[in-house]
C-alpha positions in Angstrom: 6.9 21.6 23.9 4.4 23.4 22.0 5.3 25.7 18.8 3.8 29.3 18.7 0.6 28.2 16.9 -0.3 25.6 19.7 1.0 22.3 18.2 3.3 19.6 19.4 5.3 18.5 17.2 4.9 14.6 17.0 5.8 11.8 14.6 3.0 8.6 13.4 4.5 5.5 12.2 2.5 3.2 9.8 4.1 -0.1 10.1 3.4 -2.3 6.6 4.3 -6.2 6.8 5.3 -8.0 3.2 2.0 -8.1 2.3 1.4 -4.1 2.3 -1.4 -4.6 6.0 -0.5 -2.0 8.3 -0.4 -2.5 12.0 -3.1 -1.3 13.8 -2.8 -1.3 17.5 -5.6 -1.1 20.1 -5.6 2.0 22.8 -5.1 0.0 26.1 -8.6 -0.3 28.1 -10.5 1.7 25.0 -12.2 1.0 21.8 -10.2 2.8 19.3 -7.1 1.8 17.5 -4.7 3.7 16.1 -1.2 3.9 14.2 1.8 4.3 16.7 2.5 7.8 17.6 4.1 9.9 19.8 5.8 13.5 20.9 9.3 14.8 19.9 11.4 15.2 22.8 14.0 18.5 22.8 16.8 17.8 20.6 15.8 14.8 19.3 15.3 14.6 15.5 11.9 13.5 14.0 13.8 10.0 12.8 15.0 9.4 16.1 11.4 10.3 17.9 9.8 7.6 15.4 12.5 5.1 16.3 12.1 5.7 20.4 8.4 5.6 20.1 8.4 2.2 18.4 10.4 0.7 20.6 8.3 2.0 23.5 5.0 1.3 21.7 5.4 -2.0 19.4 9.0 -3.3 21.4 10.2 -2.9 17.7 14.1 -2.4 17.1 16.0 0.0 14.0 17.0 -3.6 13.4 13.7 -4.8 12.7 12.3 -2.1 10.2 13.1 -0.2 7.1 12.2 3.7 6.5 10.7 3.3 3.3 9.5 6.9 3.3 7.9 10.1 5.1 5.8 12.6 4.7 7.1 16.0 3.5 5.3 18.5 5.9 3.6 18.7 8.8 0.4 17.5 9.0 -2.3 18.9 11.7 -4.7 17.8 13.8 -7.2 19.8 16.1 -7.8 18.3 19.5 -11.1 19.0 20.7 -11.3 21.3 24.1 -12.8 19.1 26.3 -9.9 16.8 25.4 -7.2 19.1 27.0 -6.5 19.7 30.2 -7.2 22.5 31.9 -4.1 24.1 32.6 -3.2 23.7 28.9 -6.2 25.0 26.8 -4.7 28.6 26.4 -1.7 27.9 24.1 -2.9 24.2 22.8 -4.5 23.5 20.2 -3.6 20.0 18.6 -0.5 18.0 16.9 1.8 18.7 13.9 3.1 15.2 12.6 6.3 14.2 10.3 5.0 10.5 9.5 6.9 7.2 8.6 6.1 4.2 6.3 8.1 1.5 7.8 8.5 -2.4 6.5 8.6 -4.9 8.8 12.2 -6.5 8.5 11.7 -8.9 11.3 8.8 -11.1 12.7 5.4 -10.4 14.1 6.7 -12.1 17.4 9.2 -9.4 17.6 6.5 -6.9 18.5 6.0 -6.2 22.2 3.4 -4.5 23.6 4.9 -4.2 27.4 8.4 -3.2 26.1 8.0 -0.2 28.4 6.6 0.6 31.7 3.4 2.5 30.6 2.1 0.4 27.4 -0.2 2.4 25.1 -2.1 -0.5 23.4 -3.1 -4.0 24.7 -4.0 -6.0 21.4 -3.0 -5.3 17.9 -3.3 -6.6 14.2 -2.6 -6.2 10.6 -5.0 -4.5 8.6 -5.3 -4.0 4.9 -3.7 -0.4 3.8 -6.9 1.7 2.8 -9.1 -0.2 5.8 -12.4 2.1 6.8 -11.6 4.7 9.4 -14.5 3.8 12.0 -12.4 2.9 14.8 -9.9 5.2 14.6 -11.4 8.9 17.2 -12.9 11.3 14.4 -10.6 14.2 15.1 -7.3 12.0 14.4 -8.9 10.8 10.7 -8.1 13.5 8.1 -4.2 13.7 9.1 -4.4 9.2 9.2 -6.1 9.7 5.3 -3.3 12.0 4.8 -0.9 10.2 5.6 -1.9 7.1 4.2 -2.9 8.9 1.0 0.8 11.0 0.7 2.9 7.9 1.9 1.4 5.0 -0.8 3.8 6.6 -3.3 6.3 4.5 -1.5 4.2 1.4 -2.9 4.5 1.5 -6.2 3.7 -2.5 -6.8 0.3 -1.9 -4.8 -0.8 1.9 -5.4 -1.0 1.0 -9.1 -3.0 -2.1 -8.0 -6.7 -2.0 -9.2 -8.2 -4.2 -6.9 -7.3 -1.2 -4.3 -9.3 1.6 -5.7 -12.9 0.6 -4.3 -11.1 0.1 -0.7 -9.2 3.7 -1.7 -12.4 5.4 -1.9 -14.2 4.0 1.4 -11.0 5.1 3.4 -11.0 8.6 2.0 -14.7 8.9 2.8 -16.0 8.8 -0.9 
């Protein structure tokens, strides 16, 4: 399903522990990691995409997290042409994104990486919030900044934090 300007709508989910990491997980067979994300499906709600997806991608539960807040628009990426297929490159042109900040509620060993039959990372970790972009692919960066940058708010205790402002400024490029 793409809107009239050539984007799919699609939610991302940064996943914070207790100690305000975020999960990072690793695309399966590639060198990039990346937040959990995924497609809306018809009818379903932009809360209940983000709930599916984690349970798909991280084996994660409603049970095991707390919505702690999301972002108020959309937010756009571009996907570079040689990236889409063929048959697609006429009316596509990238992603819109409603994104989540989630707390963990349960335990690392509650995430599952095979939870469903076509697994989209094959290692992950905790990372701190504002963590350099490198391995993230350049075209996805600007909306993760975004994201991270809009979505802190819902950290009070660490966005006020000092020690965060020289890490702050590496992930927004400074």
């Amino acid at each position: 399903m793409v809107d009239r300007d050539g984007y799919r709508p699609n939610v991302g989910i940064i996943l914070t522990n207790a100690k305000n990491q975020v999960f990072w997980g690793k695309r399966i067979r590639q060198d990039s990691w990346q937040f959990p994300q995924g497609g809306i499906q018809h009818g379903e709600t932009p809360e209940q995409a983000m709930y599916r997806e984690l349970h798909e991608e991280v084996g994660l539960h409603p049970s095991h997290v707390k919505i702690l807040g999301r972002t108020r628009e959309w937010m756009r990426y571009d996907v570079p042409q040689h990236w889409v297929r063929r048959e697609c490159r006429s009316n596509y042109k990238g992603q819109k994104q409603i994104w989540f900040l989630l707390r963990l509620v349960g335990r690392d060993c509650d995430v599952s990486l095979r939870a469903s039959g076509h697994p989209e990372f094959d290692a992950w970790r905790w990372n701190d919030y504002w963590v350099e972009m490198g391995g993230v692919i350049e075209f996805k960066r600007d909306v993760y900044r975004m994201a991270l940058n809009e979505l802190v708010r819902y950290l009070p205790q660490f966005k006020n934090s000092p020690c965060c402002d020289m890490a702050k400024k590496l992930a927004n490029g400074y």
